[in-house]
C-alpha positions as CSV (number, residue, x, y, z in Angstrom):
1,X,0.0,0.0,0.0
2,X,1.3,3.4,-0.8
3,X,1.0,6.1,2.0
4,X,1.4,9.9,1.1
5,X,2.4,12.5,3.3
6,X,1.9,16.4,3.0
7,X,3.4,17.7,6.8
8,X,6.7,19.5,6.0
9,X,8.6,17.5,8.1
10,X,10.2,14.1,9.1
11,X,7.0,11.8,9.5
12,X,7.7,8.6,11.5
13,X,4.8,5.9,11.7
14,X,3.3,2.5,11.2
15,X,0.9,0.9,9.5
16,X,-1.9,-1.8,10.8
17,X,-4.2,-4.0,9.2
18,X,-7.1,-5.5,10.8
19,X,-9.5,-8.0,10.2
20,X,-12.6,-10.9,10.5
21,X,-11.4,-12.7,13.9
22,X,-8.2,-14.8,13.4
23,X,-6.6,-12.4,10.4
24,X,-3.9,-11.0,11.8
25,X,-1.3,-8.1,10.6
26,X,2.1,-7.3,12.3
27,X,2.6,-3.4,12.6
28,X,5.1,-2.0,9.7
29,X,6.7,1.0,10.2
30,X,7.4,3.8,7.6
31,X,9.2,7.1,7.3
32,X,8.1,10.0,5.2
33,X,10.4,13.3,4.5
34,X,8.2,15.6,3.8
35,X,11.0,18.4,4.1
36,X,10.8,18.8,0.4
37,X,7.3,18.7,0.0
38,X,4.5,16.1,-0.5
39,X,6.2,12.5,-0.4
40,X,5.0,8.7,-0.6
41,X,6.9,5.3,0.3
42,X,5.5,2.4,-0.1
43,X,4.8,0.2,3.0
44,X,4.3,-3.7,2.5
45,X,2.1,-5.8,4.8
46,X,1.7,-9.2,5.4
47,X,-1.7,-10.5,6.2
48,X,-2.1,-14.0,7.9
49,X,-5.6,-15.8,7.0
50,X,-6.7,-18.9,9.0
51,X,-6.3,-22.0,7.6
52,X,-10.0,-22.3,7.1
53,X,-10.6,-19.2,4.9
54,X,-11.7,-18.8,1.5
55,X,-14.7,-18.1,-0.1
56,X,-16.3,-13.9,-0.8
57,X,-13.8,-11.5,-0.6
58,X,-13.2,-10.3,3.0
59,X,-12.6,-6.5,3.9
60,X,-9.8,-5.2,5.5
61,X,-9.2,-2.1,7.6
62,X,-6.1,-0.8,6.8
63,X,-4.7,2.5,9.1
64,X,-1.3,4.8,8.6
65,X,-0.8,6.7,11.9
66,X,2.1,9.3,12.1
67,X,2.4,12.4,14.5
68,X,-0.9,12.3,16.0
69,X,-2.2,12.0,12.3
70,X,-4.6,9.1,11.2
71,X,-5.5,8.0,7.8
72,X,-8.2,4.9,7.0
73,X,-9.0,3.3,4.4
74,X,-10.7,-0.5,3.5
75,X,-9.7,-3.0,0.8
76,X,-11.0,-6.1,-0.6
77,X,-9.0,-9.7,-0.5
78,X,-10.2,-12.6,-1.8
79,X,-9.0,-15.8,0.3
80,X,-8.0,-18.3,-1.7
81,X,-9.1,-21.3,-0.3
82,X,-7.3,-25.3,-0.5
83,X,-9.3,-28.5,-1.7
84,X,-9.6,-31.6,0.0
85,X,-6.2,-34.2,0.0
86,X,-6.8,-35.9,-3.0
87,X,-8.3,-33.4,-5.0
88,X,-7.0,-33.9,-8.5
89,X,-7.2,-31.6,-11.7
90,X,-7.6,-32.1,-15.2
91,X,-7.9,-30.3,-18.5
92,X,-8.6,-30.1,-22.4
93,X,-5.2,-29.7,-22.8
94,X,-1.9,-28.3,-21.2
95,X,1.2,-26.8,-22.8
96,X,4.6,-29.0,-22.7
97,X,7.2,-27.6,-20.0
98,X,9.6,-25.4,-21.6
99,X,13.0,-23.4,-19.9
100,X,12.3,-20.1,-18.5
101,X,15.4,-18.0,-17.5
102,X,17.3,-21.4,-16.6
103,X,14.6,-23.0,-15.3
104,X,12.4,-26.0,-15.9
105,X,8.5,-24.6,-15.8
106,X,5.8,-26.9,-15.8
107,X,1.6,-26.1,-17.2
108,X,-0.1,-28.8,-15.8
109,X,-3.5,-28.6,-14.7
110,X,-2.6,-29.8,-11.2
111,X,-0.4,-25.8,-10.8
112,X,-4.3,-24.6,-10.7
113,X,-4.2,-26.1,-7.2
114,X,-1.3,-26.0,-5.5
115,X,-1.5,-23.1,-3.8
116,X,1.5,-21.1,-5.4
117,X,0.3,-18.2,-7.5
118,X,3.3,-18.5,-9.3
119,X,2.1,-21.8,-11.3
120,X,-0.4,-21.9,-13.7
121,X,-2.3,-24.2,-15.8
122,X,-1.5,-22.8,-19.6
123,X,-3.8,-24.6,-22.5
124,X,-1.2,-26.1,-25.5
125,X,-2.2,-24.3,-28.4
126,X,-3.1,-20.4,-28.3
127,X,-6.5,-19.1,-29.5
128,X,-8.1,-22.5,-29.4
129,X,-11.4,-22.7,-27.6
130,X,-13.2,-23.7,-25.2
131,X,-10.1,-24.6,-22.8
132,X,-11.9,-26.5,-19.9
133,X,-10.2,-26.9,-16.8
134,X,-12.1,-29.4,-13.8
135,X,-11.4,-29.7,-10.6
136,X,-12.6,-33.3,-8.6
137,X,-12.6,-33.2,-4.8
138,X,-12.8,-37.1,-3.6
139,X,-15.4,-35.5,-0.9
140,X,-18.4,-33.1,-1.2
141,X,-17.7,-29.3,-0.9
142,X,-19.8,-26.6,-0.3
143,X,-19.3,-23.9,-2.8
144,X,-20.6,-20.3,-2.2
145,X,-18.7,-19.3,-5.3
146,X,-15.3,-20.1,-7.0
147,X,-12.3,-17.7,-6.5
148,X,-9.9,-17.5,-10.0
149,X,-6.4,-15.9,-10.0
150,X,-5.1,-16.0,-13.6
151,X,-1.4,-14.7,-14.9
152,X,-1.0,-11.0,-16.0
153,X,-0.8,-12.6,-20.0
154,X,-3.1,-14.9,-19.9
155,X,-6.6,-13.8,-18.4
156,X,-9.8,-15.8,-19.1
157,X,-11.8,-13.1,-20.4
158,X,-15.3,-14.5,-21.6
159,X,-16.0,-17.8,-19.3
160,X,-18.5,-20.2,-17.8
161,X,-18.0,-22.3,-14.3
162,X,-20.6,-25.4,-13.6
163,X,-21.1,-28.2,-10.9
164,X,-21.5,-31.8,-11.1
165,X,-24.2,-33.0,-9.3
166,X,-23.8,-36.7,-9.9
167,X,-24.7,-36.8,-13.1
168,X,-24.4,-33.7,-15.0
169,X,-22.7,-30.4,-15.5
170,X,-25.1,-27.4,-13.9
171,X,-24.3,-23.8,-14.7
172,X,-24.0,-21.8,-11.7
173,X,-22.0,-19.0,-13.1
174,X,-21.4,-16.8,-16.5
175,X,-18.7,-14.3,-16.9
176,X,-17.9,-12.1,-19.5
177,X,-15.4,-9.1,-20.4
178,X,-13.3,-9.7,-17.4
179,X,-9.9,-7.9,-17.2
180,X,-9.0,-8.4,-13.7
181,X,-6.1,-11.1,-12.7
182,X,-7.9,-12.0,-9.6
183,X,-11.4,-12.2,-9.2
184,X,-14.3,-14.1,-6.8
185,X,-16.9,-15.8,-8.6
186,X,-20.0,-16.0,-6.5
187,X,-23.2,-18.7,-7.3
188,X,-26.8,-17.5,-6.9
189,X,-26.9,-20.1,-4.5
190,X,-24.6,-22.0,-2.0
191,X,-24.0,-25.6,-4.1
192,X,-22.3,-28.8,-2.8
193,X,-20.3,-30.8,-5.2
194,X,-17.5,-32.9,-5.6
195,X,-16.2,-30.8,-9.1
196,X,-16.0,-27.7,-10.7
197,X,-15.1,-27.1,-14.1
198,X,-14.3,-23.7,-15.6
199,X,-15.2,-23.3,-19.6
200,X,-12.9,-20.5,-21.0
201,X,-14.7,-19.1,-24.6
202,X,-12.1,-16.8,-25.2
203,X,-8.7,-15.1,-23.2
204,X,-6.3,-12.1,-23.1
205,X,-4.3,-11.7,-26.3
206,X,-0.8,-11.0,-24.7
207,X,2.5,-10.9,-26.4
208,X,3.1,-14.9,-25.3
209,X,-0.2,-15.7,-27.5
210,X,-3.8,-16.0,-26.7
211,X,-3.2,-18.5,-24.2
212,X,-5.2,-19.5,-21.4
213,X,-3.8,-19.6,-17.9
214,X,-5.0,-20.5,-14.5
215,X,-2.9,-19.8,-11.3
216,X,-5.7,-20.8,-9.0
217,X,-9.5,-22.0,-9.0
218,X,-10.3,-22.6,-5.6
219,X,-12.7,-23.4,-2.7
């Protein structure tokens, strides 16, 4: 978060973070030298979920305190959740692994749940729809909605995500025209299911390709 100063002095202060019971923030401090006029730093904090988070983005409180001067303002995370042990992924197709800047980097569908936002699931050829990328827990979960974090060239921009509920695929959600990396997908409805599968119609046309990619699809 970037915190601007305007006092024409030496600003010393810290910032917090607060949240839903059991997020937690450590203090970080910060120095502004406003000597010169108006100046900004950037201060980074860390915000510790609990383990069973995820689900609709959850709002945060986030204060900058210096000299006996306070400024406020809320922001919007969406907790990416974790699956079930055992939870497996699949897809129409995944690119082969390929060297990036000395090392090996894989596309499988499985990156699209392993927690690490640096993975992703990337479809093999670009421009080629639908990619379809399914998710099967091996026990029910209950499903509010379905958060996505994609990769800066690669967004899913027109989409579709369904449940299976034993014996078919239902629709629970349609997006189109997205643009944003990371976005919560909510259901009309609360649904429990043991899979989800996301339907990508058409995707970002980066400087890589029109490829899709998935860093997360989770609970």
């Amino acid at each position: 978060m970037t915190v601007t100063g305007q006092a024409p002095q030496i600003l010393r202060g810290q910032v917090t973070v607060t949240g839903p019971a059991g997020w937690s923030s450590a203090p970080v401090p910060f120095t502004l030298d406003g000597t010169r006029g108006r100046a900004s730093t950037v201060v980074p904090a860390q915000v510790t979920m609990p383990a069973s988070a995820g689900g609709a983005p959850v709002p945060l409180t986030v204060t900058a305190t210096a000299a006996g001067l306070t400024a406020q303002t809320t922001v919007s995370m969406i907790p990416f959740g974790s699956w079930p042990a055992g939870t497996t992924a699949t897809a129409s197709s995944y690119h082969a692994s390929n060297t990036v800047n000395g090392q090996v980097r894989t596309y499988v569908p499985a990156n699209a749940i392993d927690g690490n936002l640096a993975t992703f699931w990337n479809d093999a050829n670009p421009a080629t729809y639908p990619a379809v990328l399914a998710i099967t827990s091996p026990s029910a979960v209950t499903l509010p909605g379905i958060a996505l974090a994609s990769f800066p060239d690669g967004v899913p921009v027109d989409f579709a995500v369904a449940t299976w509920n034993g014996s078919a695929w239902v629709p629970q959600a349609q997006v189109t025209g997205r643009d944003s990396v990371d976005r919560w997908i909510p259901f009309a409805a609360p649904v429990s299911t043991t899979s989800v599968q996301l339907t990508v119609t058409l995707a970002q046309n980066a400087y890589s390709g029109e490829f899709t990619r998935v860093a997360e699809l989770d609970p």
